[in-house]
C-alpha positions in Angstrom: 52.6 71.8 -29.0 50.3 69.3 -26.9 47.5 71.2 -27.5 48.2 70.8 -31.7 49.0 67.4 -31.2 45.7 66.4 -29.5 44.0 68.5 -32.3 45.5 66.2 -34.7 44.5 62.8 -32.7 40.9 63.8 -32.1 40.0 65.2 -35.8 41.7 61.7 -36.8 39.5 59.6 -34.3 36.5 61.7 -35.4 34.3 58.9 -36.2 35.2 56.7 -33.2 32.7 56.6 -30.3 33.0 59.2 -28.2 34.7 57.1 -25.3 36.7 55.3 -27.8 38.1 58.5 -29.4 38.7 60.1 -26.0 40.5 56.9 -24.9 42.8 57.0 -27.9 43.7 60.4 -27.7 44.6 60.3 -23.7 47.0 57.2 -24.8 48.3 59.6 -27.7 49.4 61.7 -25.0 50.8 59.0 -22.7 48.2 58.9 -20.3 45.3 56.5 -19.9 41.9 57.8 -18.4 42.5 55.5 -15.3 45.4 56.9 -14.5 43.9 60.4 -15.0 40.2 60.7 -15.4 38.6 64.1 -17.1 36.3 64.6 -14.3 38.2 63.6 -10.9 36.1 64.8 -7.6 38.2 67.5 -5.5 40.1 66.7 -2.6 39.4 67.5 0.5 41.3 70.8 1.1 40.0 72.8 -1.8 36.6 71.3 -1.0 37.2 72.5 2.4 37.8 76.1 1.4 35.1 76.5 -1.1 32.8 78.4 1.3 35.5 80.6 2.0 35.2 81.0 6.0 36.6 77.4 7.6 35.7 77.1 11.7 38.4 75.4 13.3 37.8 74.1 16.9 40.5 73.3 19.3 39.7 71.1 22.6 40.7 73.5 25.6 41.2 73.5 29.4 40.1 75.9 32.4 43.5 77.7 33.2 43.5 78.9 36.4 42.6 82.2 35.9 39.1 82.9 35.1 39.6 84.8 31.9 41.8 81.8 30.4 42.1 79.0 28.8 44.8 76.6 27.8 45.2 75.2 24.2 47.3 71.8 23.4 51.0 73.3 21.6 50.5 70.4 19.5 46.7 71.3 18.2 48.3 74.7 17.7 50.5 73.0 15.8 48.0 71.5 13.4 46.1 74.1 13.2 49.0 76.4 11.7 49.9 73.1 9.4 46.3 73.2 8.0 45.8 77.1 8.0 48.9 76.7 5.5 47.3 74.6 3.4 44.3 76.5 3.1 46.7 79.5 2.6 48.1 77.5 -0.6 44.7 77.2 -2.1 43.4 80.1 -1.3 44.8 83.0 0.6 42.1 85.1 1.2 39.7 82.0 3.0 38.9 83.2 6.8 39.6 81.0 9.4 38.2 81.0 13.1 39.3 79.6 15.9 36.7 78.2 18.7 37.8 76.6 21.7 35.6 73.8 23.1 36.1 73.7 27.0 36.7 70.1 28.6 34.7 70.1 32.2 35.7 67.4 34.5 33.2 64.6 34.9 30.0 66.5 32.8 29.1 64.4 30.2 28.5 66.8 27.0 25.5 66.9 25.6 24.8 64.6 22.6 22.6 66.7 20.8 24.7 68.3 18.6 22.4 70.8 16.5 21.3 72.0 20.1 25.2 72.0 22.2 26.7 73.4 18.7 24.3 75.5 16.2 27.6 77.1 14.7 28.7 74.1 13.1 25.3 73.9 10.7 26.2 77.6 9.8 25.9 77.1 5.9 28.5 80.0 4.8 31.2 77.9 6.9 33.1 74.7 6.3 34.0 73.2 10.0 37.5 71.7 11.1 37.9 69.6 14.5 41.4 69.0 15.9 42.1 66.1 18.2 40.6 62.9 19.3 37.2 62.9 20.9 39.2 62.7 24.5 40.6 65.8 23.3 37.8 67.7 21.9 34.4 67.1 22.3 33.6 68.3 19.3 35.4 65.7 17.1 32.8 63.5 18.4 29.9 65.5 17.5 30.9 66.2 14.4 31.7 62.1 13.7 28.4 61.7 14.8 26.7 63.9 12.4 28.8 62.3 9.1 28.0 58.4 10.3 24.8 59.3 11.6 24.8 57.8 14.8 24.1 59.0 18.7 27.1 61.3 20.1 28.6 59.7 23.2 26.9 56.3 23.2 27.6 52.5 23.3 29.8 51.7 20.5 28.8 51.6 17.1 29.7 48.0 15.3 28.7 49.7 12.2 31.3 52.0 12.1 34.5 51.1 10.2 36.9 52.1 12.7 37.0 52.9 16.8 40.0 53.9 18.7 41.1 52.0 21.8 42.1 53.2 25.1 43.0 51.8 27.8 40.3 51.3 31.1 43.5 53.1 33.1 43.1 55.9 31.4 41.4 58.9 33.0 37.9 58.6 33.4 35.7 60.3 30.3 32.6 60.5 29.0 31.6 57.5 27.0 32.5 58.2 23.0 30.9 56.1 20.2 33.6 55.5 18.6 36.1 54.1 21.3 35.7 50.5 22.5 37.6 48.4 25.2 40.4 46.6 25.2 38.9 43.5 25.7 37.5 44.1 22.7 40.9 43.7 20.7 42.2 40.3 22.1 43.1 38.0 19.5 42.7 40.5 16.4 45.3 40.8 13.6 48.4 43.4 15.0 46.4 43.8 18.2 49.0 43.5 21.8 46.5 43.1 24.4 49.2 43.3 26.7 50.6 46.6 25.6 46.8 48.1 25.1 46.2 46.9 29.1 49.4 49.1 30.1 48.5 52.5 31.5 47.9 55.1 28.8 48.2 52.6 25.6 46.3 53.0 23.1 45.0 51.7 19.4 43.0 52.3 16.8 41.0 49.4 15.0 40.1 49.2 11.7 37.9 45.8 10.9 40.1 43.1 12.0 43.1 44.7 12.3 44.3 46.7 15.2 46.9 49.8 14.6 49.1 49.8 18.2 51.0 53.1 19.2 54.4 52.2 20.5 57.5 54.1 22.2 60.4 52.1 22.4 64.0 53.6 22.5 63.6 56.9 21.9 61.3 56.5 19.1 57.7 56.7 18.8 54.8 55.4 16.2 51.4 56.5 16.9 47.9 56.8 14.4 45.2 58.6 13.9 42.5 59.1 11.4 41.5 62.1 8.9 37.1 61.9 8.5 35.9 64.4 6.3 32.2 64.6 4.7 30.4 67.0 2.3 27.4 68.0 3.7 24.2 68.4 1.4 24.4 72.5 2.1 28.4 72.4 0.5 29.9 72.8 4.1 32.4 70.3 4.4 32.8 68.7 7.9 36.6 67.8 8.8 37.9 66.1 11.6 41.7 65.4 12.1 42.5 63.3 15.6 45.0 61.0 16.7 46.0 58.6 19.0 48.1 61.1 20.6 48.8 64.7 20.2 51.9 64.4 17.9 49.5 61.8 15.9 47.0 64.7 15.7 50.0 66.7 14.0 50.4 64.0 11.5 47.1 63.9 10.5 47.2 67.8 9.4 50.7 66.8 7.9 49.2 64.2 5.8 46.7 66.1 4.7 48.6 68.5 3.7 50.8 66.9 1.7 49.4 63.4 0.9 47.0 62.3 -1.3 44.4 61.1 1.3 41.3 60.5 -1.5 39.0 62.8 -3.0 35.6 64.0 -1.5 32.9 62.9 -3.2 29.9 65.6 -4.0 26.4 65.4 -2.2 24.0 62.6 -2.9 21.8 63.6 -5.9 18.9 62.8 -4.0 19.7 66.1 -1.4 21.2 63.9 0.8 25.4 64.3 2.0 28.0 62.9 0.6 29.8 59.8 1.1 32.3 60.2 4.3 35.8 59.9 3.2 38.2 58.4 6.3 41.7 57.7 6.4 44.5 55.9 8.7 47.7 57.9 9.0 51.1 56.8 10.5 52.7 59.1 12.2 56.4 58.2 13.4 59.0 60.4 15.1 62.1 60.7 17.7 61.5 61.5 21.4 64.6 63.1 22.8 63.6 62.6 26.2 64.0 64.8 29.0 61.4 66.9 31.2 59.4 68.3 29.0 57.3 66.8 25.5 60.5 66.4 22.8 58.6 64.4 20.6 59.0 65.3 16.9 56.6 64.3 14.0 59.5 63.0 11.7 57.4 61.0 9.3 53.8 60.6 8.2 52.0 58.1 5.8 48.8 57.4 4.6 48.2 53.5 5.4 44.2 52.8 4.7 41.6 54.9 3.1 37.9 54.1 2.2 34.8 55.6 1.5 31.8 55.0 4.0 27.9 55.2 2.7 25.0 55.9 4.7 24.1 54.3 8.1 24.3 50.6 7.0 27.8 50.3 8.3 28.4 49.4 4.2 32.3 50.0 2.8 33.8 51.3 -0.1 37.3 51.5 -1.0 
């Protein structure tokens, strides 16, 4: 029936501009072209499956046997929540799991194409779970999509850094992390809370995003950065303020609209990166292990970043 009745609107509107005539016929239907254009770029999920084989790399610690390693239960966790995603969209996709050791006090090297060839492997799309104090890798792969130096100074063109505080354990530098002291005074930003042992934040321009615990309940951030690369890969990175954040993230994505992903630059360049803020929030039941639960998650900012100008786009 929908399909007769646009029939009937178009052959009517047959000598209307073509934009005109399309226009009318959408609002025939109920439905204006802003609201729904013809040609909407994918999301990032079924852009992220395209290739087919999706990498997924997961920040890992020396057990203490030789042979083993120890993966975070939570980047498990949001590794199952996006494999079931990709399982939605397309079931047959093949996903890989690399681990990406942490080694106490090296700093990792900041070439990336050297450290990490697999990631420029054009048959795969490439996934990075957890913060850059989590996995190394999130901050290569950052690098590579805002093309800037990997473990450096931080980057004032970039539109967004995470906090943490000096108390925390000692890392290796990371681009995209800047001192408290750098906070003071901005919109939503609690020096005082961000100079406690293990606070942390994540700034966006002016504004400062603040995790907080407080009576059993818990609100942490994170951010979802995902690029397509001028070869088709698509570069992903989910990380969070905390590990439960980290979960969020993968939630979100999931099952938020967190903004399309724009194609490659005509020009052969990559695409425009496409970053969002997500609010994860949740109950802690307390008690001697990690009873945090990811209760709810929301998408709070997203924007689309161009080139290496530092220039903003929502």
């Amino acid at each position: 029936m929908v399909t007769a009745v646009l029939a009937r609107v178009m052959r009517a509107h047959s000598r209307l501009s073509p934009p005109t005539a399309t226009r009318r016929a959408s609002a025939a239907l109920g439905e204006s072209l802003a609201e729904k254009p013809l040609f909407e770029a994918p999301r990032i999920l079924p852009g992220l499956v395209a290739k087919e084989n999706v990498l997924v790399l997961l920040g890992s610690n020396p057990g203490s046997e030789s042979l083993r390693a120890d993966l975070s239960l939570w980047d498990l966790r949001a590794m199952m929540a996006l494999k079931g995603g990709i399982n939605a969209i397309r079931p047959q996709t093949l996903v890989d799991i690399v681990d990406v050791e942490f080694k106490p006090g090296v700093r990792p090297n900041p070439d990336t194409r050297k450290a990490r060839p697999e990631l420029f492997d054009e048959r795969v799309s490439v996934c990075s779970i957890g913060s850059p104090r989590a996995c190394w890798a999130s901050e290569s792969i950052m690098s590579e999509m805002f093309g800037v130096p990997a473990f450096g100074e931080p980057d004032k063109t970039l539109p967004f850094h995470f906090v943490w505080s000096s108390k925390i354990e000692n890392l290796p530098p990371s681009t995209f992390a800047v001192p408290v002291a750098s906070v003071k005074g901005l919109e939503g930003a609690d020096a005082r809370a961000l100079s406690l042992k293990g606070a942390r934040g994540l700034k966006v321009g002016r504004r400062v995003y603040v995790a907080k615990t407080a009576r059993g309940r818990w609100k942490s951030y994170g951010v979802i950065v995902s690029q397509r690369r001028a070869t088709g890969q698509v570069f992903l990175v989910l990380a969070g303020l905390s590990a439960p954040a980290t979960l969020g993230t993968a939630l979100a994505l999931v099952k938020k609209s967190t903004g399309t992903l724009p194609e490659p630059a005509e020009n052969g360049g990559h695409g425009p990166v496409r970053w969002a803020v997500i609010e994860a929030t949740g109950e802690d039941e307390g008690g001697p292990w990690d009873a945090r639960k990811v209760e709810e998650f929301e998408v709070v900012h997203t924007e689309l970043h161009h080139g290496a100008d530092g220039r903003l786009h929502r």
